[in-house]
C-alpha positions as CSV (number, residue, x, y, z in Angstrom):
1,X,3.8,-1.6,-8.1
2,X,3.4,0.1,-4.8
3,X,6.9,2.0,-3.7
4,X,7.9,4.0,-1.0
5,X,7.2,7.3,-0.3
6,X,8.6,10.2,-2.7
7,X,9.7,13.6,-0.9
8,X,9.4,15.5,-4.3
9,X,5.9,13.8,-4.7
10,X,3.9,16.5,-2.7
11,X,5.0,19.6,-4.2
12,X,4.6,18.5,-7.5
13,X,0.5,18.5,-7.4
14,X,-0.2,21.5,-9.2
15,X,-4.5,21.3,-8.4
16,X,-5.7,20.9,-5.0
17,X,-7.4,17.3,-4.7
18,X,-10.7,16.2,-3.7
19,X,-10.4,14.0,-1.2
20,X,-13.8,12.0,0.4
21,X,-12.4,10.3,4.1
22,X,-14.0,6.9,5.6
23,X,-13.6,6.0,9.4
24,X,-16.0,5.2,11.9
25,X,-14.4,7.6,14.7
26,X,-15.2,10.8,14.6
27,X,-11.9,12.5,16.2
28,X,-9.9,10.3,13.6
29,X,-11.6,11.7,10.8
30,X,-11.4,15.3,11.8
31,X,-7.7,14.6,12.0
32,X,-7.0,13.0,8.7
33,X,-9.2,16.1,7.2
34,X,-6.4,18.3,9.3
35,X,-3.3,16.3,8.1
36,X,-4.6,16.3,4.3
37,X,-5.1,20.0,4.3
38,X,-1.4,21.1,3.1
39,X,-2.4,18.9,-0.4
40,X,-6.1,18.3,-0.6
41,X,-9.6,19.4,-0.2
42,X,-11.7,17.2,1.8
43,X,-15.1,17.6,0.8
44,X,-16.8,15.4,3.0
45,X,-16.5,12.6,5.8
46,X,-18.5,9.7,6.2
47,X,-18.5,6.8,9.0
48,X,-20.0,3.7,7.3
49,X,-19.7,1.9,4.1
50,X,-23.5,3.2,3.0
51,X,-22.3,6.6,3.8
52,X,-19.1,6.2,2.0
53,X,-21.3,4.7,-1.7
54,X,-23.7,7.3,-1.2
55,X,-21.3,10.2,-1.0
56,X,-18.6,9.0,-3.3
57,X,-21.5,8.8,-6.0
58,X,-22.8,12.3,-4.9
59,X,-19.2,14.4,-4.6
60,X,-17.2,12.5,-7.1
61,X,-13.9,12.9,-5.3
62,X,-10.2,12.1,-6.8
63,X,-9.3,10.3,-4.0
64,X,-11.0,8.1,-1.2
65,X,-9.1,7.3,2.4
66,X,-11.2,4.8,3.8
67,X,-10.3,2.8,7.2
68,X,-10.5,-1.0,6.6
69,X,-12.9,-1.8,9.2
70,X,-15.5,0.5,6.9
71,X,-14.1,-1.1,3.2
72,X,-14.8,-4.8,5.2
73,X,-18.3,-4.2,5.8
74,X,-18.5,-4.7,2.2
75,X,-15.7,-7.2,1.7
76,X,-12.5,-6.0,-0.4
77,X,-14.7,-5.9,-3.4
78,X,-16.3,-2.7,-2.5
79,X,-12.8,-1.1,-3.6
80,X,-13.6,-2.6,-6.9
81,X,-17.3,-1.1,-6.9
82,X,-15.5,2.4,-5.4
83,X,-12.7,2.3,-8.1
84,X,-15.3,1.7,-10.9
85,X,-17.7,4.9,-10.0
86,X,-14.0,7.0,-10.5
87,X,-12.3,7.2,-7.0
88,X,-9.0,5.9,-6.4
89,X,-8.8,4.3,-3.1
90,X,-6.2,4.7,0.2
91,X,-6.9,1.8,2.8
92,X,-6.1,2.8,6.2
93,X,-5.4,-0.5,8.3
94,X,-4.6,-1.3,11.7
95,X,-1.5,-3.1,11.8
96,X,-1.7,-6.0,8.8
97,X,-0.3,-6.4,5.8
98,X,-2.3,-10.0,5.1
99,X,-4.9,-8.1,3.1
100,X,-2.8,-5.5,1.3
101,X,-2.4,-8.1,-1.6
102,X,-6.0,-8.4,-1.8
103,X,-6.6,-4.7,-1.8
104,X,-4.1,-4.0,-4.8
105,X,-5.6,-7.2,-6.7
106,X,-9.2,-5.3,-6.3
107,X,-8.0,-1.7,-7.6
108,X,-6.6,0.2,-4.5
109,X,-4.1,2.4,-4.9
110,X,-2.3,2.7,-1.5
111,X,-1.9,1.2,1.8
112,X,-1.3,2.7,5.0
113,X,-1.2,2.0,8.8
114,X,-2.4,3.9,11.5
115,X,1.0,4.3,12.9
116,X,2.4,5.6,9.4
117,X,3.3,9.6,9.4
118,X,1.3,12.6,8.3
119,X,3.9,13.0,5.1
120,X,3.0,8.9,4.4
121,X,-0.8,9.9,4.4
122,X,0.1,13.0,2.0
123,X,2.5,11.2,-0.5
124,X,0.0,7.9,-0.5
125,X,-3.2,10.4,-1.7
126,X,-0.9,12.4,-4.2
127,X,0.3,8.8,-5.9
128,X,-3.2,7.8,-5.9
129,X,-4.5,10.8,-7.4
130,X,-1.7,10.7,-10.6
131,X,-2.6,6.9,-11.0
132,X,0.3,5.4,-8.7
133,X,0.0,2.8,-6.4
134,X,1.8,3.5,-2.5
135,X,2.6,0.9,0.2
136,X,3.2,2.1,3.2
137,X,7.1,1.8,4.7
138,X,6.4,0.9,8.1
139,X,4.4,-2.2,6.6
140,X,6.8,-4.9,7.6
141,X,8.8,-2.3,10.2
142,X,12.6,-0.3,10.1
143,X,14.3,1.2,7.6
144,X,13.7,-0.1,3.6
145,X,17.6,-1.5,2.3
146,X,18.4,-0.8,-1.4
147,X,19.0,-3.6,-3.4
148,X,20.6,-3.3,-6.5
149,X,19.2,-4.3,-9.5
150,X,19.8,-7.4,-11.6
151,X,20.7,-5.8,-14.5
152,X,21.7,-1.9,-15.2
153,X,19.3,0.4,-13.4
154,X,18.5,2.2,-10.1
155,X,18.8,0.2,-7.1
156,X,15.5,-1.1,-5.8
157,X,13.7,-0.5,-2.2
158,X,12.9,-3.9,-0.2
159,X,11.8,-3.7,3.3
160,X,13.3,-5.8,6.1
161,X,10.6,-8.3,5.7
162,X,10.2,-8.4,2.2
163,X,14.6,-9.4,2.6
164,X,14.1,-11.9,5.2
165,X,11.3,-13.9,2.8
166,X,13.8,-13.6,0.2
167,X,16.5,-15.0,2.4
168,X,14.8,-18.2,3.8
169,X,13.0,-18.6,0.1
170,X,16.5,-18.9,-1.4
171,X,17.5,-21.5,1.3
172,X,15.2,-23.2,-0.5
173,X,12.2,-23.3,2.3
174,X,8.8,-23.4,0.7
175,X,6.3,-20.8,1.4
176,X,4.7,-22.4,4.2
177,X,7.5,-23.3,6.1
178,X,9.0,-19.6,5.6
179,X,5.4,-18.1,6.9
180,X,5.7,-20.1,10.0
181,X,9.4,-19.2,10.5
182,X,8.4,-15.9,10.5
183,X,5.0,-16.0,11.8
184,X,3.1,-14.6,9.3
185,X,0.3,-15.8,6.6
186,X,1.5,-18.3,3.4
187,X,-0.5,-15.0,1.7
188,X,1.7,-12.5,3.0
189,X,4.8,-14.3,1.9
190,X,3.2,-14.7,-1.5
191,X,2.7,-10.7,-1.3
192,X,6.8,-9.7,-0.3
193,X,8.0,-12.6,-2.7
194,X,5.8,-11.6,-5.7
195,X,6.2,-7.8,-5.4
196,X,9.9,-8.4,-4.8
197,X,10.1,-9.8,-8.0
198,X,8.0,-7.1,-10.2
199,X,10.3,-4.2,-8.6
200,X,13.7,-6.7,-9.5
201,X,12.2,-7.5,-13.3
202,X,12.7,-11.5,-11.9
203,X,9.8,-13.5,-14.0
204,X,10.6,-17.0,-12.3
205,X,11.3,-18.4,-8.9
206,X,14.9,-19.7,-9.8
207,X,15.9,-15.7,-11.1
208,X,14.9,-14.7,-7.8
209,X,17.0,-17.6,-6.4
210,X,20.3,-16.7,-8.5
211,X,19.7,-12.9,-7.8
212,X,19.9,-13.8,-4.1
213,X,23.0,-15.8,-4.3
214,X,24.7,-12.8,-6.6
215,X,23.7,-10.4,-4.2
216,X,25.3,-12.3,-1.0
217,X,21.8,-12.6,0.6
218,X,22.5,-16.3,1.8
């Protein structure tokens, strides 16, 4: 399940990673190598999706940070055919979540935006590399609220998003009519509601209901 970032993630790496990076500019790449330095090798830099099978194949890295405009000229199943030669993949997006779902479905391990911060980038490649999944905080914007969970247990992160669709959901709006409330996709409502449910251990629509009504959400 992909969770927010973890401060003591970083410095618990004990092997420096090898990480392969994916973007079509040039001055973007040269910068992620820069910000990935304090945690990672990067052993090469490609622009294009060839570039990106050829040298995956060639340098076997840990981890892949690859821009989505370079996974999509491939579809989202090249994250499948990059996951499957060994490399856990980081998507770097420009400012949707519609596709994240999609990209965990085919095997990525994290999901980032271009606004997220040099410590995001860091803690997303280090959960990739131990087999961890990352979303990105600033995915649906502000600060992520702690919910507590339904039973005893740590308290849960939820984004402000993620909280609204489970507010207007337990009104008892369908999914459609919450995604154009909010103006986003019925797929990105599917994405908050279903990943709200996994971190709360709700199995069923009506748990998530009662949990909502218990917590004083609506």
């Amino acid at each position: 399940m992909p969770r927010g970032s973890d401060p003591g993630r970083v410095s618990a790496m004990p092997l420096r990673l090898r990480v392969l990076v994916a973007e079509k500019e040039c001055l973007v790449r040269a910068g992620l190598e820069s910000l990935l330095g304090p945690v990672a090798e990067v052993v090469g830099n490609v622009s294009d999706l060839a570039g990106l099978r050829r040298e995956s194949h060639r340098l076997l890295p840990d981890v892949v940070v690859a821009s989505l405009p370079v996974i999509l000229e491939g579809g989202l199943a090249s994250i499948r055919e990059l996951r499957e030669a060994g490399a856990r993949v980081v998507v770097l997006a420009s400012d949707s979540v519609d596709l994240a779902a999609e990209a965990f479905d085919g095997g990525a391990s994290g999901w980032l935006l271009r606004s997220s911060t040099a410590e995001e980038l860091r803690d997303a490649v280090c959960a990739a590399a131990e087999g961890g999944r990352y979303l990105t905080r600033l995915v649906a914007g502000g600060d992520i609220r702690r919910l507590p969970a339904p039973q005893a247990g740590p308290p849960v992160d939820v984004t402000p998003r993620a909280l609204e669709v489970l507010r207007l959901l337990a009104q008892g709006k369908p999914m459609k009519q919450v995604a154009a409330d909010l103006r986003i996709t019925p797929r990105t409502v599917a994405f908050h509601k279903y990943k709200t449910m996994r971190a709360l251990g709700i199995d069923s629509s009506a748990g998530l209901v009662r949990y909502a009504v218990k917590a004083q959400l609506v």
